[in-house]
C-alpha positions as CSV (number, residue, x, y, z in Angstrom):
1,X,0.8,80.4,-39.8
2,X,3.9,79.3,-42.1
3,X,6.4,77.2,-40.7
4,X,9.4,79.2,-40.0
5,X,12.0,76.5,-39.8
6,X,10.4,73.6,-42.1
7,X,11.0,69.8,-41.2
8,X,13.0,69.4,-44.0
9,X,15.6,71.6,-42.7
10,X,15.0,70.8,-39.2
11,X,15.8,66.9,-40.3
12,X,18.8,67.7,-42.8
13,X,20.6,69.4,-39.7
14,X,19.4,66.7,-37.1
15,X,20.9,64.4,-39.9
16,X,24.6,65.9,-40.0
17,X,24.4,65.9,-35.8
18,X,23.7,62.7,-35.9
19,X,26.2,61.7,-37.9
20,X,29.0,63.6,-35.9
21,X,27.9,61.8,-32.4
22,X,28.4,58.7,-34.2
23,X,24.7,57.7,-33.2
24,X,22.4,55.1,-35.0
25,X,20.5,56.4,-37.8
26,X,17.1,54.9,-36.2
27,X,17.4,57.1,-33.1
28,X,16.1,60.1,-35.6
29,X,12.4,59.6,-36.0
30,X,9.5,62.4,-35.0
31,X,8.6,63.4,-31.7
32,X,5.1,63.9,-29.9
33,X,4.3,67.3,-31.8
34,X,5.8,65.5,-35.5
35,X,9.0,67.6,-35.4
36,X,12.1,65.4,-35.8
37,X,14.4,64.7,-33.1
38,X,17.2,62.6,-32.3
39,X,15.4,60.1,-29.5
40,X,17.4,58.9,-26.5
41,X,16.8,56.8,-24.4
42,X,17.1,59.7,-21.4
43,X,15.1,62.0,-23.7
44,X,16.2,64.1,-27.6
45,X,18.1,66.3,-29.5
46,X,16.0,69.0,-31.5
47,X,17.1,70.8,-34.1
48,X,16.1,75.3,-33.9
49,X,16.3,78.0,-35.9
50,X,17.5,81.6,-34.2
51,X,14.7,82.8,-36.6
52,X,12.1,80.6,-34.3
53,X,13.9,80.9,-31.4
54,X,16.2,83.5,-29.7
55,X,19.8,82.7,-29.6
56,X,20.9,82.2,-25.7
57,X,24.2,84.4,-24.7
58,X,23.9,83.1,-21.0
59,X,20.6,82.0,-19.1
60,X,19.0,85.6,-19.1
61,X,20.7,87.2,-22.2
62,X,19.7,87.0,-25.4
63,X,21.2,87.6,-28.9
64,X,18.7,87.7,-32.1
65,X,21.6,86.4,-34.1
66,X,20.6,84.4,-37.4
67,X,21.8,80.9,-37.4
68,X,20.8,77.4,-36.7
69,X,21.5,75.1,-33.8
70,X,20.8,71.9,-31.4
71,X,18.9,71.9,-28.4
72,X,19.6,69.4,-26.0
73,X,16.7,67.9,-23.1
74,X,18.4,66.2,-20.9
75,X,16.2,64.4,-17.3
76,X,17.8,63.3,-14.5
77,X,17.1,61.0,-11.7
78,X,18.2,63.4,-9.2
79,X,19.6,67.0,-9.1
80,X,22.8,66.2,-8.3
81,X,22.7,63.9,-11.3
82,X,21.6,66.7,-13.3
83,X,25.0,68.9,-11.7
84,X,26.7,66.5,-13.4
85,X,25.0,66.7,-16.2
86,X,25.6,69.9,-16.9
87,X,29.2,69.4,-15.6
88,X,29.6,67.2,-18.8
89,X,28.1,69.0,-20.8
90,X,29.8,72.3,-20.5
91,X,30.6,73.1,-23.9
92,X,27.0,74.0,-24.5
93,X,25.3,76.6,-22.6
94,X,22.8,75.8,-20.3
95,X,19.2,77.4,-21.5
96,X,16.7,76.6,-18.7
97,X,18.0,75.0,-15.8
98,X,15.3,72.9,-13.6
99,X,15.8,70.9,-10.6
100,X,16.3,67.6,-11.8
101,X,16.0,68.6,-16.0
102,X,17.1,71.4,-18.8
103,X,17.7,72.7,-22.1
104,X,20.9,73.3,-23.6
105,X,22.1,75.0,-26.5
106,X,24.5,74.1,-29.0
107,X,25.5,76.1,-32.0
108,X,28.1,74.1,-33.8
109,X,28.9,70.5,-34.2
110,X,30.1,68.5,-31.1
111,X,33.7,66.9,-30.8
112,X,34.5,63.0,-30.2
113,X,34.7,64.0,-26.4
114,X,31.7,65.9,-26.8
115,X,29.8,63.7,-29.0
116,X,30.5,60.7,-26.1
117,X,29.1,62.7,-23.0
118,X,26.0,63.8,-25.2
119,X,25.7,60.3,-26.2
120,X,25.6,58.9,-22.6
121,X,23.6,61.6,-21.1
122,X,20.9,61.6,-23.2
123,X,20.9,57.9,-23.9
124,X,21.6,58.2,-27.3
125,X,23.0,54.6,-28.9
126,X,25.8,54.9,-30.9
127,X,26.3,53.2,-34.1
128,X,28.1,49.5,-34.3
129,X,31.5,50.6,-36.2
130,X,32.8,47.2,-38.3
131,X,35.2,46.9,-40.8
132,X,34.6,46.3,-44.5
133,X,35.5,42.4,-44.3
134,X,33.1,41.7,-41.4
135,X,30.6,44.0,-43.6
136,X,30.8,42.2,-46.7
137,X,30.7,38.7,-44.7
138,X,26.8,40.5,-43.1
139,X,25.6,41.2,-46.4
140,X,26.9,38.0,-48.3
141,X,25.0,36.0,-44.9
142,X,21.9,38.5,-45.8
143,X,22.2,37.4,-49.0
144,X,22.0,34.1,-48.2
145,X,19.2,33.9,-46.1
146,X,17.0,36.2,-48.5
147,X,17.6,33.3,-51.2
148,X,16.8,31.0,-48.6
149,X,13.4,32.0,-48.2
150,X,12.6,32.8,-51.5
151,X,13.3,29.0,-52.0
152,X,11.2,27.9,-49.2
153,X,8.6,30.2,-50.5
């Protein structure tokens, strides 16, 4: 059966979420079934099509809407760590809603805000934000140490 939401797609989108959470660009990398996904610490981001899967209205209610948005896994420890959870993360609706675990659905990009509590509850690193001066001095030091070993070579 075709693929109804190639990788290709899956990872350009996964690639402009990633990018507004301010995460590191390693975090995206293919999970257990080869899909790509944002890896957290805590558990992913994936990216779905409403063509593959059926847009959520609230948990029971379903629109066949055509669009493309982010799923969200997010474990717990506890459930009342997961009430929290979802208390943070109230700007995307909540999918499947476990004991201690869920799914959550969001169809645009996140905010700052938003991008911060997704970051911490999924246990998504963020990227190390420098300035061009302390940039330049990492790659002229790179530099350096390449020539280095090219000498001791």
């Amino acid at each position: 059966m075709a693929d109804t939401y190639p990788h290709a797609q899956q990872r350009a989108q996964l690639e402009s979420f990633l990018k507004s959470i301010g995460a590191r660009p390693s975090t995206l990398r293919k999970d257990a079934c080869g899909d790509p996904a944002i890896m957290g610490t805590k558990w992913h981001v994936m990216a779905a099509s409403f063509v593959s899967w059926v847009k959520p209205v609230r948990p029971g209610k379903q629109s066949s809407t055509a669009s493309a948005g982010s799923m969200l896994y997010v474990v717990t420890e506890s459930a009342m760590a997961w009430t929290y959870a979802k208390r943070a993360l109230r700007f995307a609706v909540v999918t499947q809603d476990g004991d201690e675990e869920g799914i959550l659905w969001l169809d645009r990009l996140p905010t700052v805000e938003e991008a911060k509590a997704i970051r911490r509850y999924l246990g998504i690193p963020k990227k190390a934000e420098m300035s061009e001066e302390t940039r330049a001095k990492r790659v002229a030091a790179l530099a350096l140490a390449r020539e280095t070993l090219k000498a001791a070579a």
